[in-house]
ZAMARGU-4260 file (C-alpha; in steps of 0.2 Angstrom, whole numbers, plus 5000, padded with zeros to 4 digits):
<rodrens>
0) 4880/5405/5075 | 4863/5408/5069 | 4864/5390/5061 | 4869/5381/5076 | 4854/5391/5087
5) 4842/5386/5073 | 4851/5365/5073 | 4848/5366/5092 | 4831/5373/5091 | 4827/5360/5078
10) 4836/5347/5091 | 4844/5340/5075 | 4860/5340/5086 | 4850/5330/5100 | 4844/5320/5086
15) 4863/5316/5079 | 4869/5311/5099 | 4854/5300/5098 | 4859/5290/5081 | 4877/5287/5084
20) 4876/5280/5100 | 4863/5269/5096 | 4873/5265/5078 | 4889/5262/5091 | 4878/5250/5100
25) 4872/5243/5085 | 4888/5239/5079 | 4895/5231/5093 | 4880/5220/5094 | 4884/5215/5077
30) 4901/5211/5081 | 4899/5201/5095 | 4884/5189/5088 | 4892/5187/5071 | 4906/5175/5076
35) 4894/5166/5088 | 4879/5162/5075 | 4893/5159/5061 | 4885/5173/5050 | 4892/5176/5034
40) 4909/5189/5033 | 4897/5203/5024 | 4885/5203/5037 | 4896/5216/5050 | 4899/5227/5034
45) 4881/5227/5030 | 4876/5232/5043 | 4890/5248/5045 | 4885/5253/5029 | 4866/5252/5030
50) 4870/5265/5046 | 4878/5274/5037 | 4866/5277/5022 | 4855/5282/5034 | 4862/5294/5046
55) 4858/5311/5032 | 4839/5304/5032 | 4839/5306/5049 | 4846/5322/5051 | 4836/5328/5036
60) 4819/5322/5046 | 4825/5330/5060 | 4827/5347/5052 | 4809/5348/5043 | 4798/5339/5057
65) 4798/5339/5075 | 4792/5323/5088 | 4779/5326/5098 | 4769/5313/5107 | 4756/5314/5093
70) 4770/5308/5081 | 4779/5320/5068 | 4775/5338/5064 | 4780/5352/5056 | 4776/5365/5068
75) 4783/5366/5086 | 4767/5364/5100 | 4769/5366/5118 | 4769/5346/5120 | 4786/5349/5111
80) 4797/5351/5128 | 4789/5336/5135 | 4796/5324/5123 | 4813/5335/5122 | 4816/5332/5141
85) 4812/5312/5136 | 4825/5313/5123 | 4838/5322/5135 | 4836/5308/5146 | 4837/5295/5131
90) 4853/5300/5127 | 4860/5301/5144 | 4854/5282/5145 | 4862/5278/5130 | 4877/5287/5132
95) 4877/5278/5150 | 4875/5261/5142 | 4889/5264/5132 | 4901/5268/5142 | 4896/5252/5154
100) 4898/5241/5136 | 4916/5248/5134 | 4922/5248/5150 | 4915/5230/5151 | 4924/5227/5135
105) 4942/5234/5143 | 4940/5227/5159 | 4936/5209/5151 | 4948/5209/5138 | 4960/5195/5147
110) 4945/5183/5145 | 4935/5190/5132 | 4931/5176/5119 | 4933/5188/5103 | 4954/5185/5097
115) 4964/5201/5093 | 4966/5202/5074 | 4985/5197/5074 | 4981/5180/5084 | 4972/5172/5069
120) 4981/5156/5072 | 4974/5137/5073 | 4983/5121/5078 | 4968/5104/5076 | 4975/5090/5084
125) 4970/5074/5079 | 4952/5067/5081 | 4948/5054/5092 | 4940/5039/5087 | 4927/5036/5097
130) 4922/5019/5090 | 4939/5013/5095 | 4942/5002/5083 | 4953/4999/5069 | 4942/5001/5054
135) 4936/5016/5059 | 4953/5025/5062 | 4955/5029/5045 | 4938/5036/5042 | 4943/5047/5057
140) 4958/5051/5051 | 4954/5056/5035 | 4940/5068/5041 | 4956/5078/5051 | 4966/5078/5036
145) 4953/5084/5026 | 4947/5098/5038 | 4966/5103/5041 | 4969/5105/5020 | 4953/5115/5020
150) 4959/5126/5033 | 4976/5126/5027 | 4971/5135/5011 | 4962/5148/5019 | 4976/5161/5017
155) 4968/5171/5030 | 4971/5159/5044 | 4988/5149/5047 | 4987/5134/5050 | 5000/5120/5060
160) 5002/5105/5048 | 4995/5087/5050 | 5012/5081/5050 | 5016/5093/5065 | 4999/5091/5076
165) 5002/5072/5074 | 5015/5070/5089 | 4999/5076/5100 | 4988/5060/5095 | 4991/5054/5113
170) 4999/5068/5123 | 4996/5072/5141 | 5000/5088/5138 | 4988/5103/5143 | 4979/5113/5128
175) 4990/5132/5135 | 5006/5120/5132 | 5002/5114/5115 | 4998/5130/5109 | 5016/5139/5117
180) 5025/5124/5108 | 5018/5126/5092 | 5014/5146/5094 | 4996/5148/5091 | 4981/5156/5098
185) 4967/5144/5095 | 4969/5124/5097 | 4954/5111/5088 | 4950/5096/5096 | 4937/5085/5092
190) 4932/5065/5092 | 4920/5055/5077 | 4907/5043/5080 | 4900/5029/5067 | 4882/5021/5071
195) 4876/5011/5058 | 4871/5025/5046 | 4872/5040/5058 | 4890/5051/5061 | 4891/5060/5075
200) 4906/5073/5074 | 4910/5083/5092 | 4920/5099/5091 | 4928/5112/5102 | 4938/5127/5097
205) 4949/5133/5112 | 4957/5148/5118 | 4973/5143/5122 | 4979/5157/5134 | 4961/5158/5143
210) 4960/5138/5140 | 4941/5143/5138 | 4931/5138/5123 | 4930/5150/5110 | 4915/5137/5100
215) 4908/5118/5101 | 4895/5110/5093 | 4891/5091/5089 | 4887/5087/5073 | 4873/5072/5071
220) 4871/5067/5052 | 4866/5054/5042 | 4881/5043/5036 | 4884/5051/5019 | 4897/5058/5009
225) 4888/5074/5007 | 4887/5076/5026 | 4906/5074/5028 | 4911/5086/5018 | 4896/5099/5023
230) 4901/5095/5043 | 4921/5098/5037 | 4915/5114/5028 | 4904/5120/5046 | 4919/5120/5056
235) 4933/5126/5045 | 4919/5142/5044 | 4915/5143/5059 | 4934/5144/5065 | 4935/5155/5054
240) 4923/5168/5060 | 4928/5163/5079 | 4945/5169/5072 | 4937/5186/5064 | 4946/5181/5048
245) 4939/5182/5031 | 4932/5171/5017 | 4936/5173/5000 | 4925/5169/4985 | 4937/5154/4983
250) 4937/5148/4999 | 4918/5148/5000 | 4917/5139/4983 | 4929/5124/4990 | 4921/5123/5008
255) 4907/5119/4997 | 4915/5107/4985 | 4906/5090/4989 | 4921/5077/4979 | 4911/5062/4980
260) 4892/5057/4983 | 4898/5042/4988 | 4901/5037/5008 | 4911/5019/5001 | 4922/5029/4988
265) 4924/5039/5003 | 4930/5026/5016 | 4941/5018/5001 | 4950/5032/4998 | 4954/5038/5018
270) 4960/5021/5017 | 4972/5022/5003 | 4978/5040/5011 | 4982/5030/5027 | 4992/5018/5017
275) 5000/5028/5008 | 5010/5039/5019 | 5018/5022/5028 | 5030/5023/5011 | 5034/5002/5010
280) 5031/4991/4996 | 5015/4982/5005 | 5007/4997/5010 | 5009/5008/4993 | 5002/4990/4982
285) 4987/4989/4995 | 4983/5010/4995 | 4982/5008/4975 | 4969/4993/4977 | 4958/5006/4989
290) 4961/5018/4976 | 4955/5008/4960 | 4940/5004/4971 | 4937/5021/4974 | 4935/5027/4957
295) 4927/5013/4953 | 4913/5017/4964 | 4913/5036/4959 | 4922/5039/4942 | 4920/5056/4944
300) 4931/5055/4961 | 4945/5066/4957 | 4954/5065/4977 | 4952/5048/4970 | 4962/5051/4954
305) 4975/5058/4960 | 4980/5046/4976 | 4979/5031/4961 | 4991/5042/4951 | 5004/5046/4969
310) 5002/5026/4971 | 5008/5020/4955 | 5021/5031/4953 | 5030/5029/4970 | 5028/5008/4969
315) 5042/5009/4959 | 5053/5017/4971 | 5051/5003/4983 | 5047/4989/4972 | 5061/4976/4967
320) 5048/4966/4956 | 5036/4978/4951 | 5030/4979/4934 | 5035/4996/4928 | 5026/4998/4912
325) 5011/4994/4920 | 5014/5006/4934 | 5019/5021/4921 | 5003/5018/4912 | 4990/5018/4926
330) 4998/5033/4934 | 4996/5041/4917 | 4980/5035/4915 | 4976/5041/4933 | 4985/5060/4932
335) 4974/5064/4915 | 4958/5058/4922 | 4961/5068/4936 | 4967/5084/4928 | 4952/5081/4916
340) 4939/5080/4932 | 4947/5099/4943 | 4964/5101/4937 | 4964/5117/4952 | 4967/5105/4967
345) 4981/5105/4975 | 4983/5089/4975 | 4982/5085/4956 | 4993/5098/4953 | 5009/5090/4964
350) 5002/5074/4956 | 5006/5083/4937 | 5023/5091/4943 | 5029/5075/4949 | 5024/5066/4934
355) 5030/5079/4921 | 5049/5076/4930 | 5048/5059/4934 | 5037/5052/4918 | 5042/5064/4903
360) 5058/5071/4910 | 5051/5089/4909 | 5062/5099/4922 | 5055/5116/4916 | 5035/5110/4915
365) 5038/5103/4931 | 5048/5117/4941 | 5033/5129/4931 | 5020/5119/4939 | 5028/5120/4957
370) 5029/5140/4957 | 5014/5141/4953 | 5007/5131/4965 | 5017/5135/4978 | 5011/5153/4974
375) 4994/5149/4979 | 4999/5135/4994 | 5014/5142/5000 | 5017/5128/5014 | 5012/5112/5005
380) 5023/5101/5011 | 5021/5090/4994 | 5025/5105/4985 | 5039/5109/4995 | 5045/5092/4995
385) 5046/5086/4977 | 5049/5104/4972 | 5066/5102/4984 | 5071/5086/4973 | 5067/5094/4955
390) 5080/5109/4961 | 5092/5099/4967 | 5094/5087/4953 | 5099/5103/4943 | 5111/5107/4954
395) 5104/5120/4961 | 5108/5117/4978 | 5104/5132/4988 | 5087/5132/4980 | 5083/5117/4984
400) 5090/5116/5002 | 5079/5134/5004 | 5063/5122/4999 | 5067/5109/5011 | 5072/5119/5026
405) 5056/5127/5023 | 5046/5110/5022 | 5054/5108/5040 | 5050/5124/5046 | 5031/5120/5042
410) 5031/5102/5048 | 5045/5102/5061 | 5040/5087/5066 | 5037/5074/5049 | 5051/5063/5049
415) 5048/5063/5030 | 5054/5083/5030 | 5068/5080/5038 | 5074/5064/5029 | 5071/5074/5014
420) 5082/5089/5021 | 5096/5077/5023 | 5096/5068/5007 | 5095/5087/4999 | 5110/5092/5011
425) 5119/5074/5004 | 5115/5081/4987 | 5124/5098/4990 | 5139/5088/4999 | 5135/5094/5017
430) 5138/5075/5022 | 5139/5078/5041 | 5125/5090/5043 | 5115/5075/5035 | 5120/5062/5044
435) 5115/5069/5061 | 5096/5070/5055 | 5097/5054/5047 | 5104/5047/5064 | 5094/5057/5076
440) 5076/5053/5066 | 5081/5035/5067 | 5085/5032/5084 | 5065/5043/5085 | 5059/5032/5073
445) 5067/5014/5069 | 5056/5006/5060 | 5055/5021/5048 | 5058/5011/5034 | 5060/5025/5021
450) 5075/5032/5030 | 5081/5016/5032 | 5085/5013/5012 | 5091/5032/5011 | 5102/5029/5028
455) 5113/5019/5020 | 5116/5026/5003 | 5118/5041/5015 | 5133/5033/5022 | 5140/5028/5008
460) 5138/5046/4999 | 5148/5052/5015 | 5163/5039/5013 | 5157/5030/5029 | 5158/5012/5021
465) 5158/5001/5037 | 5145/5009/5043 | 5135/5010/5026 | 5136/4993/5024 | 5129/4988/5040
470) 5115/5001/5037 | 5112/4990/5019 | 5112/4974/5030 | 5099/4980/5041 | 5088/4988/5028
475) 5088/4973/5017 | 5082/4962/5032 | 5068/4973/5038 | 5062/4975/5020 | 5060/4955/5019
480) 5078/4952/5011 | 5091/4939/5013 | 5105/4944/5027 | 5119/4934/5020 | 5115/4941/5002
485) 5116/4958/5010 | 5133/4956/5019 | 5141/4949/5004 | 5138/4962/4994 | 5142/4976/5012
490) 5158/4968/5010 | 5162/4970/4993 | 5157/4991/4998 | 5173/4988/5011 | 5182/4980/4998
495) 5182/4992/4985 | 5181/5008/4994 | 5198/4997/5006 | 5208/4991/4992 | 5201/4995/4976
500) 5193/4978/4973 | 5177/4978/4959 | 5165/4969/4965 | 5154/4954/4957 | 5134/4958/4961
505) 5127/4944/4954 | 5105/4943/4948 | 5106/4929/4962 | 5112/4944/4973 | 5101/4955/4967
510) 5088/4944/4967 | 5091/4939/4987 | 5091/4957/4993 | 5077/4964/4981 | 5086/4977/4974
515) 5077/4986/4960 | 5079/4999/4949 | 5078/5015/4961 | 5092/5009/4970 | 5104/4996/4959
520) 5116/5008/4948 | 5120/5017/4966 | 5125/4999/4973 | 5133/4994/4959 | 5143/5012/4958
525) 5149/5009/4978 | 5156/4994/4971 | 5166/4999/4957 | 5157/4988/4944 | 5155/5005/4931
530) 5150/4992/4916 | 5135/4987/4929 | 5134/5008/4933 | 5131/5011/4914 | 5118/4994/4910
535) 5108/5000/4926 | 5107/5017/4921 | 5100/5014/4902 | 5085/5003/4910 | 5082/5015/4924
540) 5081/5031/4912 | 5073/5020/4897 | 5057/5013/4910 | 5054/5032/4915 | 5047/5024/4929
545) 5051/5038/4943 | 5070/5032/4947 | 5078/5043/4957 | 5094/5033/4953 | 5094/5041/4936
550) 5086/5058/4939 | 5101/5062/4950 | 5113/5058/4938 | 5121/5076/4937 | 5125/5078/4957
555) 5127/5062/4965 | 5144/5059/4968 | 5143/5041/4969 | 5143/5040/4947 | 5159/5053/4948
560) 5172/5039/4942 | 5161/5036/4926 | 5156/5054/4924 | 5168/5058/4908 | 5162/5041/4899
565) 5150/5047/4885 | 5139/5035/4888 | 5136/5042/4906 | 5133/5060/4896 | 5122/5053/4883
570) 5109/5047/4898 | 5113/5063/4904 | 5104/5072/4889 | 5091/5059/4890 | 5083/5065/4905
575) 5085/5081/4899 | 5102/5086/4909 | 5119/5091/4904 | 5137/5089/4915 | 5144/5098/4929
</rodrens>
């Protein structure tokens, strides 16, 4: 009791009230101008901690001297009670202020623009293109994909995929109903301008359930590559801090990563992205002419790398005519240039797996590479993708189908997920399960010309030949080739699979309908002509020029009746598989 008497006498408990509410106040300052200025994550903590460092130097000050309106003493003076009645009342202020603050806080809480720590969500639709031209989409483009792989990173945050937000380019749909349909808190919209040599970049971050903003800012740079990245790098922060979530060292060193100085290696390569994802034999010969411009401008462009090395090994896949060494060379060329230049990108990494299986037949270097990738980017669609195929080919089915459900959970709305879903479902012989997403994205997407090749084979896999011939009909026309060549060889498929007819395909035929590699050993096998089967195969696995025709030797079911041949075994090893 007598050391209480003597803590009240010394006010050193008056002294104590004083501090912590004006440390609470002080701290809910901080929190509220933090995410508004975009201050750095340890700011808040900084400031906890410098309070609290300095709450024993207050009490100890308080203890030995006294305030008295002619500044600190050690002795008690008559003046002494003056000042203690100020401080009462100082207190009672504070105490009032803080109750006002935190009853504001309670009250305003339905519209209050600081998000609850479990809503740390973000959907960023699709930029406008405010120049409205065609040469800029691209550009515009590219900023959005960029900005949503930096974001997507950022493990603190989830993030909707670009694949997903896509659908909501031209949607008349309110920001409240985007975010329900796609379950976040937060929606990013925003539009890109080009001048001459000035960008202009206008962004909003939204509230979706108060459809209030949360943050904007427009962004007015000089036309540089530098400025892109640095603009990219101030939103995906400031989201960030809007969202109270945290920065890691990583994050902060790739927000800062600048991968190119130059604003043309730039446009090149939002330009071969662009191409690149319309998977058709035009689109993937013109992406890698973006591409070699764009390391030719930079050499030290490593985005640029990689998409060159993507380019050259899918052209084979939709290339009749293509010439494969040249195509297995450049991508190789490409991958090690690019693994040489930051080897930690995600992108170079699903550019190695890929490479490692498709080029060098290395199923466990390539699985390796996807774990370990996937550990750091769990819901990278490329990862999860190709990652699907390479366990799937090994017969492992319910792996594989695991990997691409997944790919569809994230992107539920990438018509590339689900037609990779189905041909993994084919894979595991769930044959009507696949058909319905191959026929429910086509009638979405007709011109889908990917899905239009697999479609087919599809049908065929599944026993539907009528209908698989027809599907081979329509793709060869689309794709340029000839209609009678086509039917000729659908009704040899009829034939065979009706009476047990071989079938004839001649070069003409092949010729006609620009069948290649990736697909002509599965034609021939639908038409019973095994010798064919087996020649195909042997060039398919000897170019090692990504043929899927040959890397799923081990579970397609259309090579079944030349499965105990040993020749058929013996391009099983070579790929690095063994039989059923």
């Amino acid at each position: 009791m007598a050391i209480l008497k003597e803590l009240q006498r010394r006010k050193v408990v008056r002294a104590a009230a004083v501090y912590l509410v004006m440390a609470w106040l002080l701290i809910q300052v901080a929190a509220t101008i933090a995410p508004v200025l975009a201050l750095p994550d340890w700011f808040q903590g900084t400031v906890l901690a410098l309070l609290g460092l300095g709450f024993p130097v207050a009490m100890v000050l308080a203890w030995s001297r006294e305030l008295t309106p002619d500044g600190a003493r050690p002795e008690s003076s008559p003046a002494s009670s003056q000042l203690a009645r100020i401080t009462d009342y100082s207190i009672l202020a504070a105490l009032a202020t803080g109750l006002v603050w935190f009853a504001a806080d309670r009250l305003g809480q339905k519209t209050d623009t600081r998000l609850s720590p479990l809503d740390k969500s973000v959907a960023v639709l699709p930029f406008i293109n405010l120049n409205g031209d065609d040469a800029t989409a691209p550009f515009t483009s590219g900023i959005h994909a960029d900005l949503l792989t930096q974001l997507a990173q950022i493990k603190s945050v989830r993030t909707i995929s670009r694949t997903t937000v896509l659908k909501y380019r031209d949607s008349n749909k309110t920001i409240p109903e985007i975010a329900r349909e796609l379950g976040v808190a937060t929606i990013v919209e925003g539009g890109v301008q080009r001048a001459g040599d000035s960008i202009r970049v206008n962004v909003r971050l939204i509230d979706a359930a108060a459809d209030r903003p949360l943050w904007s800012q427009v962004f007015d740079r000089d036309l540089t590559a530098a400025s892109v990245f640095a603009i990219q790098g101030e939103i995906a922060r400031a989201v960030v801090a809007q969202l109270q979530a945290s920065l890691s060292p990583e994050d902060h060193r790739r927000l800062n990563a600048v991968p190119t100085q130059d604003i043309a290696a730039l446009d090149a390569y939002f330009f071969g992205k662009s191409l690149l994802e319309k998977r058709t034999r035009e689109s993937l010969a013109i992406a890698a002419e973006y591409f070699e411009n764009a390391v030719a401008l930079d050499p030290a462009f490593t985005l640029g790398w990689s998409g060159l090395a993507d380019a050259y090994m899918l052209l084979p896949e939709y290339s009749y005519n293509i010439d494969r060494n040249m195509t297995k060379r450049r991508s190789r060329e490409a991958l090690l240039r690019a693994l040489e230049l930051d080897p930690s990108l995600p992108e170079v990494r699903s550019t190695e797996a890929w490479y490692q299986l498709t080029r060098n037949y290395d199923w466990a270097g390539a699985e390796k590479i996807f774990q370990e990738s996937l550990a750091s980017f769990p819901d990278n669609v490329n990862l999860l993708h190709w990652m699907s195929h390479t366990l799937s080919w090994q017969g492992k089915q319910e792996e594989g189908l695991a990997l691409a459900r997944r790919a569809v959970e994230v992107a539920p709305d990438s018509r590339l997920m689900r037609v990779n879903l189905a041909y993994i479902l084919t894979d595991a012989g769930e044959f009507e399960l696949a058909l319905q997403i191959v026929h429910r994205v086509l009638e979405n997407h007709p011109a889908f010309l990917g899905l239009r090749r697999n479609s087919f084979l599809h049908e065929l896999r599944a026993g539907e030949i009528v209908r698989g011939a027809n599907a081979f009909v329509s793709y060869t026309t689309v794709v340029g080739g000839d209609s009678m060549a086509a039917r000729t060889i659908g009704d040899m498929f009829i034939a065979y699979a009706s009476e047990g007819i071989i079938g004839n395909v001649t070069d003409e035929l092949i010729r006609d309908t620009l069948l290649g590699t990736e697909d002509l050993a599965q034609v021939l096998a639908f038409v019973g002509d095994a010798e064919g089967v087996l020649a195909a195969l042997e060039v398919a696995v000897n170019e090692r020029s990504g043929s899927r025709s040959a890397l799923s030797m081990k579970v397609n079911p259309a090579y079944d009746f030349v499965r105990d041949d040993p020749r058929f075994d013996a391009l099983l090893k070579k790929v690095g598989l063994s039989g059923r």
